[in-house]
C-alpha positions in Angstrom: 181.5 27.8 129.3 178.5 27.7 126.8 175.1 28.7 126.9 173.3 25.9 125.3 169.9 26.7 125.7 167.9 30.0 127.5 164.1 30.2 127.9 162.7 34.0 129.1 159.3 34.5 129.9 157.7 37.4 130.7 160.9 39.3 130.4 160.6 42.9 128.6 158.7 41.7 125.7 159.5 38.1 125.1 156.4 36.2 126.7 157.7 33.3 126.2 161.2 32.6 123.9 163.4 29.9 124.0 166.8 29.4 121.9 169.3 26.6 121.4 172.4 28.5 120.8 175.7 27.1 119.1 179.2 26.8 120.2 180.5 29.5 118.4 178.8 32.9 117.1 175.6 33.4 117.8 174.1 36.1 115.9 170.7 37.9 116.9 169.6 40.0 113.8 166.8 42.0 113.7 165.4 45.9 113.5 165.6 47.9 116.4 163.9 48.1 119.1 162.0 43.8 118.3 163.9 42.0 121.2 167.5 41.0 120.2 169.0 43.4 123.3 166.3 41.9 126.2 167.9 38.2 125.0 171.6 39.0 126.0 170.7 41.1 128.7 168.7 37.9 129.7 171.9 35.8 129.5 173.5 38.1 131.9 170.9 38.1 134.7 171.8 34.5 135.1 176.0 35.4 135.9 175.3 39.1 137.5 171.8 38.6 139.0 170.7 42.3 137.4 170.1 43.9 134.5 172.7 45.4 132.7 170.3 47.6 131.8 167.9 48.6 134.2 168.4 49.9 137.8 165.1 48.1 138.8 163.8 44.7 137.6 160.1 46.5 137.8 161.1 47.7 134.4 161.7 44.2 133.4 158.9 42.6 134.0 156.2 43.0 131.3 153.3 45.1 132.3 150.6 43.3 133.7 152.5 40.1 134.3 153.7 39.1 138.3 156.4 36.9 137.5 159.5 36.7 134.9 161.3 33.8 134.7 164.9 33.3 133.3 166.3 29.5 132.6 169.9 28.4 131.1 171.5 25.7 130.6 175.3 26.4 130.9 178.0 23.6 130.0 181.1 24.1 131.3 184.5 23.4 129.7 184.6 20.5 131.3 181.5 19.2 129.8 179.7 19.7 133.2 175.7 20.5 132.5 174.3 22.8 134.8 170.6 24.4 135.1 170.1 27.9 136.5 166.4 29.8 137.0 166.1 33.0 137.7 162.4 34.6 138.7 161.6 37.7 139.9 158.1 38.6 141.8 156.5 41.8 140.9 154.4 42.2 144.2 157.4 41.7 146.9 160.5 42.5 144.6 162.0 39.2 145.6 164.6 37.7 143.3 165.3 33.8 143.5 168.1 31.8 142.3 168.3 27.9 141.9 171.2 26.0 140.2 170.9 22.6 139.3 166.9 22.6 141.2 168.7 22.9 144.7 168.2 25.2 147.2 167.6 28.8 146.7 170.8 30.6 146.6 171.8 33.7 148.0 172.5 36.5 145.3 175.7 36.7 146.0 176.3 32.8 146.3 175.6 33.0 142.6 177.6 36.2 141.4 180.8 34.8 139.6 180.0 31.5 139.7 179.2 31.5 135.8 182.1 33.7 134.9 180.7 36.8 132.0 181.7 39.4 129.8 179.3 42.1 128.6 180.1 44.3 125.5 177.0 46.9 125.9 176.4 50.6 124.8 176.3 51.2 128.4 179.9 50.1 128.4 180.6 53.4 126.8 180.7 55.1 129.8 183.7 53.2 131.2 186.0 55.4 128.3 184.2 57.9 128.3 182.3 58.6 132.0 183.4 59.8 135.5 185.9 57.4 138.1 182.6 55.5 139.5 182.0 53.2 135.5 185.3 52.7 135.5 186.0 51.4 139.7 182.9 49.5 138.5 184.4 47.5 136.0 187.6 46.9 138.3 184.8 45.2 140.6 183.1 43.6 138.8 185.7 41.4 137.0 187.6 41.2 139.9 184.6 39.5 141.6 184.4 36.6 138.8 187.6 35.6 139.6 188.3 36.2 143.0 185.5 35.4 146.0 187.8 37.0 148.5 187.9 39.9 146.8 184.2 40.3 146.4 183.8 39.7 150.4 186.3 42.5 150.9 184.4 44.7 148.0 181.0 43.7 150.7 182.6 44.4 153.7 183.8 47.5 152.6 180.7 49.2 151.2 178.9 48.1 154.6 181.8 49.9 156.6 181.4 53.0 154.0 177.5 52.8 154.2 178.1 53.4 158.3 180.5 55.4 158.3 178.9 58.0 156.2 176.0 57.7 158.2 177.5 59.1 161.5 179.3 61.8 159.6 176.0 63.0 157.7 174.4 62.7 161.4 177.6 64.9 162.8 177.0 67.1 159.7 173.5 67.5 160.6 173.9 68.6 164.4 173.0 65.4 165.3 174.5 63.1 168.1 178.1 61.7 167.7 180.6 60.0 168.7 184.2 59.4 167.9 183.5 55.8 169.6 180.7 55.2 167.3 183.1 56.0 164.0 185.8 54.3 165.1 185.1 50.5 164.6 183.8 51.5 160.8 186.9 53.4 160.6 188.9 50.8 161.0 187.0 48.3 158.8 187.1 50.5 156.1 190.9 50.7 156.7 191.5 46.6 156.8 189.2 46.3 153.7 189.7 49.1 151.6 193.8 48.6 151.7 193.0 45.3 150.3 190.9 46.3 147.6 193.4 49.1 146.4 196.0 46.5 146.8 194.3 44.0 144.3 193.3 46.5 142.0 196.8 47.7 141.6 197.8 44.2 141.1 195.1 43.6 138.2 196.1 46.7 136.5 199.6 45.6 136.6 198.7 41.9 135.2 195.7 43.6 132.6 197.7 45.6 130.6 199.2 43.1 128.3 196.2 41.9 127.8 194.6 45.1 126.4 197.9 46.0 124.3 197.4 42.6 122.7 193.9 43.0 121.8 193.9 46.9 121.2 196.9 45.8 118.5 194.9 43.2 116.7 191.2 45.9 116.3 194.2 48.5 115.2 197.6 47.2 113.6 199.2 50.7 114.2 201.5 53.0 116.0 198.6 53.4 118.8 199.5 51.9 122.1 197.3 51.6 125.2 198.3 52.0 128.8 196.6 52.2 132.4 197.3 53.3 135.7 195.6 52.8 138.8 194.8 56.1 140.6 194.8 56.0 144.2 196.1 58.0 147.1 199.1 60.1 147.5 202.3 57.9 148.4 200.4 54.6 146.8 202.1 52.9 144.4 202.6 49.3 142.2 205.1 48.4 145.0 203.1 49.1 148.2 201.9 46.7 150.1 198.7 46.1 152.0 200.3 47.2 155.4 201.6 50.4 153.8 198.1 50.9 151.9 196.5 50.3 155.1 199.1 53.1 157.1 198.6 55.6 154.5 195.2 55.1 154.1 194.5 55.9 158.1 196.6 58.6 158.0 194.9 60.3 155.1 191.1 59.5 156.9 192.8 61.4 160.3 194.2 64.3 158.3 190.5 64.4 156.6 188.5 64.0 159.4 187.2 67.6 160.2 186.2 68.1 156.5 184.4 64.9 156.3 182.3 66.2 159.1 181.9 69.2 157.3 180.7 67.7 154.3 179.4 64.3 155.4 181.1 62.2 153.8 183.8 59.8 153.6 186.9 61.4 151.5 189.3 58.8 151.3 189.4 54.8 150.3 188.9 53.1 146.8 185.7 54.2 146.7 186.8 57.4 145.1 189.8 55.8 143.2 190.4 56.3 139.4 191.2 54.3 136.2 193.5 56.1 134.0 193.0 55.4 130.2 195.8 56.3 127.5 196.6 56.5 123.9 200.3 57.0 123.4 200.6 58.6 126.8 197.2 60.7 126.0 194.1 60.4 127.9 191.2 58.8 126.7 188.9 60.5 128.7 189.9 63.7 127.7 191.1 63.7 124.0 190.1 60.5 122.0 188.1 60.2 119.2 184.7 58.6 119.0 186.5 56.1 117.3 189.3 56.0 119.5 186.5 55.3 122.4 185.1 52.7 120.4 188.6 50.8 120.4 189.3 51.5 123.3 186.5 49.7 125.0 186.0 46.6 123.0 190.1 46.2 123.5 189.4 46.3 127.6 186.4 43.9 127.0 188.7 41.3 124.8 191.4 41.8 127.4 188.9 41.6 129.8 187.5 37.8 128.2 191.2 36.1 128.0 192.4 37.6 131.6 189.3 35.7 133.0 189.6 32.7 131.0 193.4 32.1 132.2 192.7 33.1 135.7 189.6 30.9 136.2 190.7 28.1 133.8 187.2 28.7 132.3 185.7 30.5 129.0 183.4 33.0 130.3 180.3 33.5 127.9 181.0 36.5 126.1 177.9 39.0 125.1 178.0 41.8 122.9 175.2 44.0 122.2 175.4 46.4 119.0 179.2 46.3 119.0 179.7 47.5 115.2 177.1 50.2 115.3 180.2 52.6 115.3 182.9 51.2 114.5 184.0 51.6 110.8 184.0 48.5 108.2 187.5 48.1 108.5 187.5 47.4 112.7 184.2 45.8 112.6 185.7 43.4 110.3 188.7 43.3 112.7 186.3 42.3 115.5 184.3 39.7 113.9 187.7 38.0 113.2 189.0 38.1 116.7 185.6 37.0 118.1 185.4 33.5 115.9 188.2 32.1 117.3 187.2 32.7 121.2 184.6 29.8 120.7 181.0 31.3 121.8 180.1 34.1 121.7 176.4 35.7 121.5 175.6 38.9 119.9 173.3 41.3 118.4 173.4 43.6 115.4 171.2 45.1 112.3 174.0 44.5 109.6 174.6 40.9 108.3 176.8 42.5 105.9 180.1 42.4 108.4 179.7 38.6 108.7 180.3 38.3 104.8 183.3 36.4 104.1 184.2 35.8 107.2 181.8 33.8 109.0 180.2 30.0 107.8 177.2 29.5 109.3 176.1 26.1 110.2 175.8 23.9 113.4 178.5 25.9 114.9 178.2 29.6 113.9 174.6 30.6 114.0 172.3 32.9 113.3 168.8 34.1 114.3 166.0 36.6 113.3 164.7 38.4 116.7 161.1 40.1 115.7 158.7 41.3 118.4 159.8 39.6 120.9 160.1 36.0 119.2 163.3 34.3 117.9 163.8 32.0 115.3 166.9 30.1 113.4 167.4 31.4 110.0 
């Protein structure tokens, strides 16, 4: 899939830009802090309908304006055109979504439907933050490629949402009642044993993918490795029947501390991502550099797992990628980048493109400057 052309108005401090991006790179130059970042993030509404950015599209929108607007053209592999608008309303905080001028759509009608990868600075905290960054990049890619899995992922939070309502309510000397529990109990059960189940499955099926792509940013002895964290007793092999068993009978033994605390303590909603280097974790003990790697090799893995599982190249963004990386790996990345067709990013330096990029009607590049854009 391809963006051919985006048009952002209102949005951070582009009042009105529009671009007609290439097939292959798509390079945003241009001194911090002028607009290159607000374009991509732009892009990425239209897949994930938010910011990658900001917790609240407030922010967003520019100051004294009541609207932005968001419009892409997407082309898919096949050649398919389609037309997607995103606005926002300042006054009612109401997001609407149209594709192809139909209907509104619901938000969640629209997540995974254009299939994305974002390489942000944010990312950073998926290496190097707590279990939450990293559960959150399980669900989000496994939402791109798998609608039932994003139903579960919905169900589940609901169930969660409830079910730590009554417990903060027992917690609180307030009424309750084991028959008011129960029926979220046993939703978060039949929902969360599903969602373990699939993450343990994508782990199993990602790896590869990552030791591939870690081995072409490094070329050495270092060897990536994950593992899915989950309860006692769970492992690759367990089904979602024996997920779902274990999973009640932890929530039972639990029960009287979650009522303590208020709170539920067990379910994939405090599961874990382990990252490795040579049996070493990431989290713990690697360098900045190491970090660095680390990340853009999930995000490459990450762009190939979705293009064989949807039969579909996702768009691929990446924000100040090389801003610490060394000469030697940003090199390595620009090389694995031009052969994935396009992708769109941002960046100060020209100088990492020098030798190995042609630009023309297929690689291109473009000067961002106070929130304009224009071909070089």
């Amino acid at each position: 899939m391809n963006v051919a052309h985006l048009r952002i108005k209102d949005f951070r401090n582009h009042s009105d830009t529009s671009v007609e991006f290439g097939p292959g790179i798509n390079a945003l130059f241009g001194a911090n802090g002028q607009g290159k970042t607000n374009i991509v993030e732009a892009i990425s509404y239209l897949s994930l309908t938010k910011s990658f950015y900001a917790a609240n599209d407030a922010t967003v929108l520019q100051i004294g304006k009541e609207i932005f607007e968001v419009e892409g053209t997407l082309i898919t592999d096949a050649g398919i055109e389609n037309s997607i608008r995103a606005a926002y309303i300042g006054s009612s905080g109401e997001k609407r979504f149209t594709v192809n001028r139909s209907k509104p759509e619901t938000l969640a009608s629209v997540i995974g439907r254009f299939p994305i990868v974002v390489l942000s600075p944010e990312n950073s905290a998926i290496t190097l933050g707590g279990p939450a960054e990293r559960r959150r990049f399980l669900d989000l890619l496994l939402s791109q490629i798998s609608r039932p899995y994003f139903e579960d992922l919905l169900e589940y939070r609901r169930a969660l949402k409830q079910r730590n309502k009554l417990l903060l309510d027992a917690k609180l000397g307030r009424s309750y009642s084991s028959s008011l529990i129960d029926p979220w109990s046993i939703n978060l059960v039949r929902y969360g044993s599903r969602i373990i189940h699939r993450r343990q499955q994508l782990v199993e099926e990602f790896q590869p993918y990552v030791i591939r792509a870690y081995r072409e940013l490094v070329r050495d002895r270092e060897k990536p490795s994950l593992d899915y964290v989950s309860l006692p007793g769970i492992d690759t092999l367990s089904d979602p029947e024996t997920i779902a068993s274990l999973m009640s009978e932890e929530i039972t033994l639990r029960h009287a501390d979650e009522l303590r605390r208020g709170t539920t303590l067990a379910g994939p909603h405090r599961d874990d991502l382990s990252l490795c280097i040579n049996g070493v974790s990431v989290q713990r003990y690697a360098s900045q550099g190491q970090h660095k790697t680390f990340l853009v090799a999930l995000k490459t893995a990450e762009f190939f797992y979705i293009r064989e599982q949807r039969r579909e190249t996702p768009i691929f963004l990446l924000d100040d990628v090389f801003s610490e990386l060394d000469p030697h790996r940003s090199r390595n990345v620009v090389g694995l980048i031009a052969d994935l067709g396009q992708a769109i990013l941002t960046t100060a330096d020209e100088s990492v493109f020098q030798g190995a990029v042609q630009w023309n009607a297929y690689h291109r590049r473009f000067y961002v400057e106070n929130g304009t854009c224009r071909p070089a």
